[in-house]
Structure formats: C-alpha cells, structure tokens
N, C-alpha and C positions, 0 to 999 in steps of 0.2 A: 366821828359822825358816821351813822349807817343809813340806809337806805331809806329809812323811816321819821331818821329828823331829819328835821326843814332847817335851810337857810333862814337869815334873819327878814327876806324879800318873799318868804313861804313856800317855796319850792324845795324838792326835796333833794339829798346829797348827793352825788353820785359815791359810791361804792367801790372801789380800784377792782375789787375782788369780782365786783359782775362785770357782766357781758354787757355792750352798748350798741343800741340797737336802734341804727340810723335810718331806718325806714319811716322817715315823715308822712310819707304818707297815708301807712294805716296804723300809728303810732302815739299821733304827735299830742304832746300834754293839752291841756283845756285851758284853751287861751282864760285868764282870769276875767277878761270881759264880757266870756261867756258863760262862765261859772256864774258872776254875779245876777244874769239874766234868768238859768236854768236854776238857781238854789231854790226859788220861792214854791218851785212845780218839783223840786226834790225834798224837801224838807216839811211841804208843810200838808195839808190836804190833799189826798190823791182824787183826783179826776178822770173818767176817759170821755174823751171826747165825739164818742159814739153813744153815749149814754146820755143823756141832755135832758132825762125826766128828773133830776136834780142839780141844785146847785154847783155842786162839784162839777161835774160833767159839762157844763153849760160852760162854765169859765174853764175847763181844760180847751173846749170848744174854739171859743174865741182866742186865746193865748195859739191856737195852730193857727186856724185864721188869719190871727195876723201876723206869724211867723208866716205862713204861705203866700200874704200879699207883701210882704218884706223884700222875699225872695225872688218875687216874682219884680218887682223893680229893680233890685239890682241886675238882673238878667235880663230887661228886656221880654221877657215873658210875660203869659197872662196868668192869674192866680189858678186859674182852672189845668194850668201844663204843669203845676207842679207838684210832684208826686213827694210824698218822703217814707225812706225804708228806713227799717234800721240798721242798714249797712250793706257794703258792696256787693254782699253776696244777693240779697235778694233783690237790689238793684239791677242788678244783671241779669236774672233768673228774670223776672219781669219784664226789662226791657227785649231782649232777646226772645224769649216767650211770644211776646206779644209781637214782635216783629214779622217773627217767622209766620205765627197763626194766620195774620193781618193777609201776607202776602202771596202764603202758599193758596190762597184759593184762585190769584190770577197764574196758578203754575212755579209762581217763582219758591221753589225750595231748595236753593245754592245757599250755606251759611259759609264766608268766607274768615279766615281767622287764623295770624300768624301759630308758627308753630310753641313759640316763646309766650304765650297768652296765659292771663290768667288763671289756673286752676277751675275756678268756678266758673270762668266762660267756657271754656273745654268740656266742664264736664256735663254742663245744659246743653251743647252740641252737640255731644257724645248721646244725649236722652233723647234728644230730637230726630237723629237717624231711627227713632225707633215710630217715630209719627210722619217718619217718610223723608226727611232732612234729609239732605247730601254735604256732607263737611269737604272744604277743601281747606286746605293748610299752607300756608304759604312759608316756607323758610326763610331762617334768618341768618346774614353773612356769619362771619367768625366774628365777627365785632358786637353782634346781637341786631343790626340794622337790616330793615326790610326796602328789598329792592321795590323802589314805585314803580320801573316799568313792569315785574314781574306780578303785584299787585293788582295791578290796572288789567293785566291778561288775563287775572283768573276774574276779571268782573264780566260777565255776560247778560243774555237778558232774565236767564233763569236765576238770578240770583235777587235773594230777598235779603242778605243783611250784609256787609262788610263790617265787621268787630275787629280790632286795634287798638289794645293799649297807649296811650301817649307817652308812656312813662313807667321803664319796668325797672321795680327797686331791685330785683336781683340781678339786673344784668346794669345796674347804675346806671341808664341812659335812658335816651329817649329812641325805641326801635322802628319808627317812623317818621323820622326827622323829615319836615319842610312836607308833610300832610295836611296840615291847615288850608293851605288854599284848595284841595280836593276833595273837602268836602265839611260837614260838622256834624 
C-alpha cells in the first residue's frame, strides 16, 4: 500500500519510506466531521461571501455567518471579535499589525517576543522596527523555556504587545510554561 491508497476506514497509508511529520499543529488531517460540513462549499457552487448581488454569494455569506456565531459561542466571545484568516501567518501579521498600530499612538512601541518565536512573528517585528517598533527578545534556557521573571522585566510602560508561542513544535514543548495566569 502507498501513500495514496486509503485504509478500509479512508485514511490514507502510511509509507515506511516517507518522512513522518509530527507537527499537529500546522499539520494535522481534516477531522472527517469536518470535511463532511466543508464538502457542500468545496464541491458544489462557488460563493464569496463579499459579493451578495447573487445567489451564490448570499449563501456563501451566511454559511460564515454562522460559522462566525458558532465560534463565537464556543469561545465565549461575541460574533463581531471573530476574525478568520486563512492561516497563521496572516493571523499573526494582523493581530500584531494591529496591536502595535493601536498602541504606538499612546507611545507604547516595545514589541516583546521570545527569541525561539515563530518565524512569521519575527519577521512582522522585524518590519515594524521600520514604522518605529523597538523589538526586545527575550531568551530561552537550553531547555527552550522562558524565564517568567525575566519576561515580566522586559514589560514596561512603553511596551504595546508581549507575543509568546504557547507551544513550539520545534523545540517539542511548551516555552512558557505556567503563562496562563499572566495573562490571555
């Protein structure tokens, strides 16, 4: 069996010959109970749901809708906080973006951000020393963990964002352990 047939359960083989590539987190297969929900908006009528002088568009409309009020109850949130990208990168670039923009007008231009951080947070910090951003970096032990007292010292008043991975698949851990109660 190769890479390309499926078990009898539909999933496909594993291949001894590939590489296996444990990063669940920007990885992981499409849960089937989600496939079953997204096939109707992959398969059949394409829609954007910015466009809403037809049919199509109208119902691509509403299927975000209320994927957006979905999400917003399981969270706690309100339909109007939640945003959807298409992926982490521009998640980041956005939140970030917008953080800095927000804050640098009361001065605060500190962006605080381990040195083990995301590639794509680093490198929207890295663009932002250029709209006047100041990066600090905070190191991380030989273990990949970041010290919280050393954390907490580089926070001051001039600082507009603290960014922190919860969970770095390269270094297999979590380099903020016990950060939950200091903040969300």
């Amino acid at each position: 069996m190769n890479m390309l047939e499926r078990s009898p359960d539909g999933r496909s083989a594993l291949d001894a010959s590939m590489p296996i590539d444990l990063d669940f987190q920007a990885t992981t297969r499409l849960d089937p109970r989600v496939l079953e929900l997204k096939l109707p908006y992959l398969s059949g009528p394409a829609g954007n749901p910015h466009s809403t002088s037809h049919l199509h568009g109208i119902a691509a409309l509403k299927a975000v809708e209320t994927a957006r009020e979905e999400v917003a109850d399981l969270t706690g949130a309100s339909a109007d906080e939640i945003v959807f990208t298409s992926g982490a990168t521009e998640a980041n670039n956005l939140l970030i973006r917008g953080a800095f923009g927000a804050k640098r007008k009361n001065g605060r231009r500190t962006i605080v951000t381990a040195t083990t951080e995301h590639k794509a947070v680093l490198e929207v910090a890295a663009h932002l020393k250029t709209e006047g951003a100041q990066i600090q970096h905070v190191p991380v032990s030989e273990y990949g963990l970041i010290d919280l007292d050393r954390l907490k010292g580089s926070v001051d008043d001039s600082t507009a964002l603290v960014t922190v991975m919860t969970a770095n698949t390269s270094l297999s851990g979590c380099p903020c352990q016990n950060c939950h109660p200091h903040g969300r």
